[in-house]
ZALUM-535847 format. One record per residue (C-alpha): residue number from 0; residue in three letters; chain; x, z, y. Coordinates in steps of 0.25 Angstrom, whole numbers. Each point is the difference from the previous one (the first is absolute). Layout:
     n   res   chain      xx      zz      yy
   NUM   ALA       A       X       Z       Y
...
This chain:
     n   res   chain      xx      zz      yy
     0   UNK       A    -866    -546    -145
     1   UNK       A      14       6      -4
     2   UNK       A       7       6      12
     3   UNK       A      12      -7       5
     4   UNK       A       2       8      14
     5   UNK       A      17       4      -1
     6   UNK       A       4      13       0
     7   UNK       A      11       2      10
     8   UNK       A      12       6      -7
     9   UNK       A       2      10      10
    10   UNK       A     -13       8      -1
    11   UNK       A       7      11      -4
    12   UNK       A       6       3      12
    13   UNK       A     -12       0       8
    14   UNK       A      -5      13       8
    15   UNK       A     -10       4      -9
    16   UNK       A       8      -2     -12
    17   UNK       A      11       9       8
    18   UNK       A     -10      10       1
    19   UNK       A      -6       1     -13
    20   UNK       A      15       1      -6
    21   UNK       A       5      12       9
    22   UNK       A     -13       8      -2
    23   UNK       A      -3       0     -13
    24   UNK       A      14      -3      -8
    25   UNK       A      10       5       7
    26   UNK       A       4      14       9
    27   UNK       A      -1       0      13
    28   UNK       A      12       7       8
    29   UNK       A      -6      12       8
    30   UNK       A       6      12       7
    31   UNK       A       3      13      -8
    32   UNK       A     -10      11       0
    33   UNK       A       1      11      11
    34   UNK       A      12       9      -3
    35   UNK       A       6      13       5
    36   UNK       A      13       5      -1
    37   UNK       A       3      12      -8
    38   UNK       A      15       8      -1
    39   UNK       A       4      11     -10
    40   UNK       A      13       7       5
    41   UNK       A       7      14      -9
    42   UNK       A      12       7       2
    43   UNK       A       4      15      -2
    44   UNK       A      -2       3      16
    45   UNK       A     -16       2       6
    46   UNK       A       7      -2      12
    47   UNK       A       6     -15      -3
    48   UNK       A     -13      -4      -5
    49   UNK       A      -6       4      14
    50   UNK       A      11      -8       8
    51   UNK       A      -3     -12     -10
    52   UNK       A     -14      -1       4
    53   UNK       A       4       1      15
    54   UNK       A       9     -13      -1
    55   UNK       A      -7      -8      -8
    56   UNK       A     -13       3      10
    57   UNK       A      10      -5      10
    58   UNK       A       1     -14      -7
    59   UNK       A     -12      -2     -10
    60   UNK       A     -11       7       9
    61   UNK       A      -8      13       0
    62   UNK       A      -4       6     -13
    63   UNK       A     -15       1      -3
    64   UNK       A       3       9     -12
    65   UNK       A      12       8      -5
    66   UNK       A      -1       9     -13
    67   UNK       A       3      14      -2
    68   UNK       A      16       1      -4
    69   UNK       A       0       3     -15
    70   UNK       A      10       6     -11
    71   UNK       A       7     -14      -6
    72   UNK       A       1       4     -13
    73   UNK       A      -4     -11     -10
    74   UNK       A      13      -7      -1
    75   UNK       A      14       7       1
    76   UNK       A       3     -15       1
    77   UNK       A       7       3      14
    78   UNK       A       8      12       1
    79   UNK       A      12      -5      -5
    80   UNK       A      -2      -9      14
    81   UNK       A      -7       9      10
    82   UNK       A       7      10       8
    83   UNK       A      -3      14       1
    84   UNK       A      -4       8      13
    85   UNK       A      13       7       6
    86   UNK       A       2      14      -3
    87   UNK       A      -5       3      15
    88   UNK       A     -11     -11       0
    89   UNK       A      -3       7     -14
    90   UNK       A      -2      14       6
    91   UNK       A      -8      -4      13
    92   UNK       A     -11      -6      -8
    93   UNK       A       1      11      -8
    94   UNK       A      -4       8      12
    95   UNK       A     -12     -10       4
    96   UNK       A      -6      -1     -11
    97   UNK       A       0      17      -2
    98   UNK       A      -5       1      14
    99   UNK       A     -11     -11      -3
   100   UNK       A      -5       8     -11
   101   UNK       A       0      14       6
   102   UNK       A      -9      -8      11
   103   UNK       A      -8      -5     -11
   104   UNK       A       2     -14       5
   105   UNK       A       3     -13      -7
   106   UNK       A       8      -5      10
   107   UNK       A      10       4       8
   108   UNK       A       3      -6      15
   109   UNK       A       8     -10      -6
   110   UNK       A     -10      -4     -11
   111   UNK       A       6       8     -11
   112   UNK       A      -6       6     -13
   113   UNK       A       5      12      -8
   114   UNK       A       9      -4     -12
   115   UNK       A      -8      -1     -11
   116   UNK       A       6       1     -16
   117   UNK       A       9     -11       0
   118   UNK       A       5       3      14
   119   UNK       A       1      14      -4
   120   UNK       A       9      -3     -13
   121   UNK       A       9      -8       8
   122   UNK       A       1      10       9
   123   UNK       A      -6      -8      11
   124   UNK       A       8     -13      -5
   125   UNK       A     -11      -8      -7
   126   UNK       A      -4     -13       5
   127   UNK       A     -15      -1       9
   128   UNK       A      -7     -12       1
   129   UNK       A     -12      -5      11
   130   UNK       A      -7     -11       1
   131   UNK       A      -5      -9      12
   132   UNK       A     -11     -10       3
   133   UNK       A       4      -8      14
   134   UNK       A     -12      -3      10
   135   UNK       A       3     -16       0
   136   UNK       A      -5     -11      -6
   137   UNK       A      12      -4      -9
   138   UNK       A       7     -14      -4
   139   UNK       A       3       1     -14
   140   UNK       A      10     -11       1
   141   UNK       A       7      10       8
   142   UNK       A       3       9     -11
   143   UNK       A      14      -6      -5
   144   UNK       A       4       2      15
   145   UNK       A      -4      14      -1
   146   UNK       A       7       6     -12
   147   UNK       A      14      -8       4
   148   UNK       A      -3       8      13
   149   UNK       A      -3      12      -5
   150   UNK       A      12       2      -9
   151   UNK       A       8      -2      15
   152   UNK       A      -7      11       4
   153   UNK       A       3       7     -13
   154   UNK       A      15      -1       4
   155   UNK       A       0       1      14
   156   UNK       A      -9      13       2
   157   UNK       A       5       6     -13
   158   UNK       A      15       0       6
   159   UNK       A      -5       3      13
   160   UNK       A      -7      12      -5
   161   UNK       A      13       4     -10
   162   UNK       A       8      -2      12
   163   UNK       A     -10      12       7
   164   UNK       A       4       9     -12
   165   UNK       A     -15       0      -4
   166   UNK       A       4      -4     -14
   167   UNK       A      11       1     -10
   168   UNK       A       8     -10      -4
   169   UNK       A      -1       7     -16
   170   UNK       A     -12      -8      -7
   171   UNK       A     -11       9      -6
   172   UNK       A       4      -3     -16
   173   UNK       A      13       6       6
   174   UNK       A      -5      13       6
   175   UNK       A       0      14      -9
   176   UNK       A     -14       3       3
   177   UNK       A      -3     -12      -6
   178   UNK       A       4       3     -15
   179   UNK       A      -8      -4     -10
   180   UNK       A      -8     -14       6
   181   UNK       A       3     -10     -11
   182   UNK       A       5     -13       9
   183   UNK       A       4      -7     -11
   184   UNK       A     -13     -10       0
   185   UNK       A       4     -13       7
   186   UNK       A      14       3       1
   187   UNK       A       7     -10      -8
   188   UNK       A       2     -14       6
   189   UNK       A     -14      -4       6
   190   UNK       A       2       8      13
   191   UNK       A      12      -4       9
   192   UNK       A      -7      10      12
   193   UNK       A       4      12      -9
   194   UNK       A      14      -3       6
   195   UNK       A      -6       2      15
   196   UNK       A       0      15       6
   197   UNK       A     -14       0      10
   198   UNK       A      -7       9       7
   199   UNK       A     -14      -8       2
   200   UNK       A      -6     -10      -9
   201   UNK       A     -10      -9       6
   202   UNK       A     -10      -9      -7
   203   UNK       A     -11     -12       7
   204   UNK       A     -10      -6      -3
   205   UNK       A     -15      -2       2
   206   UNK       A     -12       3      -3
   207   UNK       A     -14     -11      -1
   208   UNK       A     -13       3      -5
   209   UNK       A       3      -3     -16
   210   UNK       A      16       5       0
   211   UNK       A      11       8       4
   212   UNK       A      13     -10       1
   213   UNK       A      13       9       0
   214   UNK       A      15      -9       3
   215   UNK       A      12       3      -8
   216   UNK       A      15      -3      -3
   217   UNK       A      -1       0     -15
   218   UNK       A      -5     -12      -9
   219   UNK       A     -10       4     -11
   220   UNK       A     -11      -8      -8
   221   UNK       A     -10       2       8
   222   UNK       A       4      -2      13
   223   UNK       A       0     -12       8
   224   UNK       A      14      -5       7
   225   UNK       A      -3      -1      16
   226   UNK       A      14      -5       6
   227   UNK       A      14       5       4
   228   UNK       A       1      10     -12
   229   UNK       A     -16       7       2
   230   UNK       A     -10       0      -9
   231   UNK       A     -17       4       0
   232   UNK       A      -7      10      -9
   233   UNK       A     -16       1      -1
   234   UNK       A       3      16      -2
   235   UNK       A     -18       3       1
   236   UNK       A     -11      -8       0
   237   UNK       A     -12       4       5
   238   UNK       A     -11      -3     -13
   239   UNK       A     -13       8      -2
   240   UNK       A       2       6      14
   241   UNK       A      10       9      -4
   242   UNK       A      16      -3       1
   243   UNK       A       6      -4     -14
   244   UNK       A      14      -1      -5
   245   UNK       A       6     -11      -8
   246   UNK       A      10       2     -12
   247   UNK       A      11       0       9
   248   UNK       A      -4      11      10
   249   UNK       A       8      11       3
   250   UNK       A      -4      15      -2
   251   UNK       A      -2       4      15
   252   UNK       A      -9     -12       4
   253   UNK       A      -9       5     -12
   254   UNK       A      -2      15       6
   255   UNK       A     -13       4       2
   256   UNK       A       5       1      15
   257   UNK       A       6     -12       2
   258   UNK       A     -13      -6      -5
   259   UNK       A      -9       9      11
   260   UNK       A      10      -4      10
   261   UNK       A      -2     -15      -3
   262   UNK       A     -15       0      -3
   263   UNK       A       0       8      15
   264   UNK       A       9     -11       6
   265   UNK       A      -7     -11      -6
   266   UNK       A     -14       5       6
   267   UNK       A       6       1      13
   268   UNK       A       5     -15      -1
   269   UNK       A     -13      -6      -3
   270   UNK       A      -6       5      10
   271   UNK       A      12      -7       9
   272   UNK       A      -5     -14      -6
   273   UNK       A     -13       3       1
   274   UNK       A       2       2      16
   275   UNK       A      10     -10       1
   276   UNK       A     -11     -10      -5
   277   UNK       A      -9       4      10
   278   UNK       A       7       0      11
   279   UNK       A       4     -16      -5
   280   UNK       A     -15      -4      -2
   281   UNK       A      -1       6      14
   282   UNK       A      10      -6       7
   283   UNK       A      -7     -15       0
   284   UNK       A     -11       6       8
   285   UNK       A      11       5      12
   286   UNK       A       5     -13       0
   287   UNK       A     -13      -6       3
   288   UNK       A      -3      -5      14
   289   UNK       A      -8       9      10
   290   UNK       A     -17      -5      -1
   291   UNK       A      -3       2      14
   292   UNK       A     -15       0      -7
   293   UNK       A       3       8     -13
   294   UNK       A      -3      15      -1
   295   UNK       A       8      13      -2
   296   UNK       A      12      -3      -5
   297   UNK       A      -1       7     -17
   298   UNK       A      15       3       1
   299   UNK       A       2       8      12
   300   UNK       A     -15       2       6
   301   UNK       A       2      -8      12
């Protein structure tokens, strides 16, 4: 016999049908993937990059990893913006960095290294850059609130610092021992930050277990636009186990150390999710009532 049972228009709507729909045809909203966040900061003083750390460590938190302080020589992009040392601030890390290697140290007391080529063309002048990797689990929607807070600092401590006589006021492309950089790249139009003077440069971002995310101020094909002016840039991703650059990476995130730095950090920061973790499937068994009848406690041998 034919079937005349009605079917209710609104099946569709039923919980099951709900269920089915959300799980197998549509995404499902979740929260992002463990972040960390991560800084690169240069300028042509050793001694402002330590006072950096120490501020931002006041505000972002302890750093689990910084990198050794290395020559910035990829790009002569900045020093028509970067100011040099004074001739004073010149001379005394002159001195450090002689004393440090008549020691045969790396590092002096205030975590210095001995000029190296470029350092030594300039005549002390060129432009160093560190890395960071803060301790924190991160917020990536936090990264926008970041860089516009970042570029206050860039302002603030950079005339705090030229006001202490530590730098001059003379950008690098500007200074004698400078002759002979080519500046020229990037210089026409597309850069309204080459009209600024700065001592420090400060750049966020964060790091997850597939890639590093870097903010910035200037609008390119590739990156995505985040709010009030700030964009994000996939700078690494992590395929294959090793870190790879894209098309668009600069020069000194492809350095051999820059990678090892990374990879290092990178190992460090798994380890943090893996404990994180841990400690969460854990946790449930804390919270459990006390069994008057149950045995020693797994968790704290009670």
């Amino acid at each position: 016999m034919r079937n005349t049972l009605p079917i209710r228009n609104d099946f569709a709507e039923t919980s099951l049908v709900n269920v089915f729909f959300k799980v197998f045809c549509m995404g499902l909203v979740k929260q992002p993937p463990p972040c960390v966040r991560f800084a690169a900061a240069f300028s042509s003083s050793r001694e402002a990059l330590g006072r950096i750390w120490g501020r931002l460590q006041e505000v972002w938190g302890p750093i689990a990893r910084l990198g050794i302080p290395f020559d910035f020589v990829e790009s002569e992009y900045y020093l028509a913006t970067m100011c040099p040392l004074t001739h004073d601030a010149t001379a005394n890390a002159a001195k450090k960095a002689a004393a440090n290697v008549a020691s045969n140290t790396a590092f002096g007391a205030a975590g210095e290294m001995p000029n190296s080529s470029v350092g030594s063309r300039l005549g002390g002048r060129g432009l160093f850059k560190q890395l960071a990797i803060f301790e924190s689990f991160y917020d990536p929607a936090c990264l926008a609130d970041d860089k516009l807070q970042s570029n206050l600092w860039e302002e603030q401590w950079g005339q705090e610092w030229l006001n202490q006589g530590l730098f001059s006021q003379t950008p690098l492309s500007q200074t004698p021992l400078s002759k002979g950089f080519d500046i020229s790249e990037g210089t026409k139009g597309d850069n309204p930050d080459r009209t600024i003077q700065r001592p420090i440069n400060i750049d966020p971002g964060y790091i997850s277990m597939t890639k590093l995310v870097l903010a910035s101020t200037k609008n390119r094909e590739h990156r995505l636009y985040l709010r009030d002016g700030i964009y994000a840039e996939v700078t690494l991703a992590f395929r294959d186990q090793r870190w790879q650059p894209m098309g668009w990476t600069y020069a000194d995130y492809q350095r051999d150390d820059v990678l090892e730095f990374l990879t290092q950090g990178r190992q460090w920061f798994t380890k943090q999710v893996a404990s994180h973790r841990h400690r969460a499937e854990l946790a449930p068994m804390h919270d459990k009532p006390a069994d008057n009848n149950a045995g020693p406690n797994p968790i704290n041998g009670a």
